[in-house]
C-alpha positions as CSV (number, residue, x, y, z in Angstrom):
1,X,1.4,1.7,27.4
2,X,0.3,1.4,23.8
3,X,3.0,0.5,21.5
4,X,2.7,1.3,17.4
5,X,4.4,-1.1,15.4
6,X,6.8,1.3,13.1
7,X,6.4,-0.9,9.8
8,X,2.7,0.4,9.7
9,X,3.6,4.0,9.2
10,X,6.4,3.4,6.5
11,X,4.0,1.3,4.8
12,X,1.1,3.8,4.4
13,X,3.9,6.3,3.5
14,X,5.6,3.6,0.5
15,X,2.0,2.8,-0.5
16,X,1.4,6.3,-1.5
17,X,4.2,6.6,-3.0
18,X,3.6,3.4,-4.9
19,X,0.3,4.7,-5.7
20,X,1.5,7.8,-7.4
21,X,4.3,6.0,-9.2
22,X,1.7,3.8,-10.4
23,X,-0.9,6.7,-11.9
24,X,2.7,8.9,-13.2
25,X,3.2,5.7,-15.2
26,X,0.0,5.6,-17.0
27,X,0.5,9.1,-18.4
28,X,-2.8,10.8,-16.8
29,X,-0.7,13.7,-15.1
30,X,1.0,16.4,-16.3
31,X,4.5,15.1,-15.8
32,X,5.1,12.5,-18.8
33,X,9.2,12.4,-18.7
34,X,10.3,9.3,-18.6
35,X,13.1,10.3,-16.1
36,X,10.7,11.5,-13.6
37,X,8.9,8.2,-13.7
38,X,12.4,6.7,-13.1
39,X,13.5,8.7,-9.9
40,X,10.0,8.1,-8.6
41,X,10.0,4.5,-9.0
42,X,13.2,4.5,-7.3
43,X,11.8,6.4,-4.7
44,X,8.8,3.7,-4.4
45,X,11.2,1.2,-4.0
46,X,13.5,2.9,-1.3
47,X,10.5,3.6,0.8
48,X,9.6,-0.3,0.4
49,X,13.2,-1.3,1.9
50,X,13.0,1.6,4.4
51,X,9.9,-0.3,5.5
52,X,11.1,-3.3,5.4
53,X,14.2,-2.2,7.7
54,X,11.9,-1.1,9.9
55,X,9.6,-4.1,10.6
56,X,10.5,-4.7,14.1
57,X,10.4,-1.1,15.7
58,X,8.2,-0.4,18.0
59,X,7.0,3.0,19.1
60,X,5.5,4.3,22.4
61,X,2.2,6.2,22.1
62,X,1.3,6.8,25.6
């Protein structure tokens, strides 16, 4: 039985989402509201503490 550590899939996911918060805040895509930026961050730093909730879960692949 192979078991996936859960943390590695919430951290590609809040990565991601870091990413984009990260290129919405240097004003190269269409959305330049400062609001958006806001609930995006937010949303970057939710999936970081979902992750970090996460860390010991263990899921079974096979």
């Amino acid at each position: 039985m192979f078991k996936l550590p859960a943390v590695i899939i919430y951290m590609i996911i809040a990565f991601n989402i870091t990413a984009f918060s990260a290129i919405l805040q240097m004003d190269v895509l269409i959305f330049k509201g400062a609001t958006i930026k806001a609930i995006f961050w937010a949303l970057s730093i939710g999936a970081w503490y979902l992750a970090y909730l996460k860390r010991d879960k263990l899921w079974q692949i096979f």
